[in-house]
N, C-alpha and C positions, 0 to 999 in steps of 0.2 A: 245531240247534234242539232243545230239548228237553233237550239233556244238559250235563252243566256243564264249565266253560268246562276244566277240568282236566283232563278226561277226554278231548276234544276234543284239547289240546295232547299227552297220553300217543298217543293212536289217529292223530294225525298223527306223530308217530316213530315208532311202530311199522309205518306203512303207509313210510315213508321205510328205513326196517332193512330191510324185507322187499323193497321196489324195489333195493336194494342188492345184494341177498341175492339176486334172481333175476337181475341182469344177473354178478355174482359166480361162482356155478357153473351158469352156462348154462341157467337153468331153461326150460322150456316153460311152465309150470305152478307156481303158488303159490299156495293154498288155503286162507285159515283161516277154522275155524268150531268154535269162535266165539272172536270179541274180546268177553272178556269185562269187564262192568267190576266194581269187589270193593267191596266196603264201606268204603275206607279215607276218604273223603269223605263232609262233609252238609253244609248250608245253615245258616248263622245271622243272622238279622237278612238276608239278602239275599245273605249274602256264604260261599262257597266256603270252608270250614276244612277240613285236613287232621284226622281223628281219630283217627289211629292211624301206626305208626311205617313203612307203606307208603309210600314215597318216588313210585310211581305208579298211580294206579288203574285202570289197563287192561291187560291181557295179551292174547295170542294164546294159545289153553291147545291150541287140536291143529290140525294142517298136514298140506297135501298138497302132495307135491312130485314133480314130474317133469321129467327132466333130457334135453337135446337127445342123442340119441346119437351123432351128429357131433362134440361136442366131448370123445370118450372120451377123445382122448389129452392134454385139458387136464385133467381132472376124472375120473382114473384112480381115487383116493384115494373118491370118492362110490362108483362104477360098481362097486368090490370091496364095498362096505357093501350092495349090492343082496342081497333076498333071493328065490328063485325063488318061493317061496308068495306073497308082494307085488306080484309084477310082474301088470301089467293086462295 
């Protein structure tokens, strides 16, 4: 409610990318703040137009992510990208 119906259809894939995304490398934890939405849409006469050559108008622009340690020896390739000033 309140946001148009485009932005809606973007924010529900990318909430489906990121459910993917956490059962994928064993997250605990998947964080974003914020889903942003851009200017690539406006209103005319009632109706939803694309104004610009933005294919969608909603991103995730920064993420937190925290990964089970349990599954280190699936998700080895993540656990090396670790950096020790990061870690909570």
């Amino acid at each position: 409610y309140g946001l148009p119906f485009f932005f809606k259809i973007r924010a529900a894939y990318e909430i489906s990318c990121l459910y993917k995304l956490f059962i994928g490398v064993d997250a605990t934890q998947v964080e974003i703040n914020p889903l942003a939405e851009t200017e690539g849409m406006q209103e005319k006469n009632g109706i939803e137009v694309f104004i610009s050559k933005e294919k969608f108008p909603a991103y995730c622009i920064d993420a937190k992510l925290n990964f089970d340690d349990n599954a280190y020896f699936r998700q080895k390739e993540i656990f090396a990208m670790e950096e020790p000033s990061n870690s909570e």
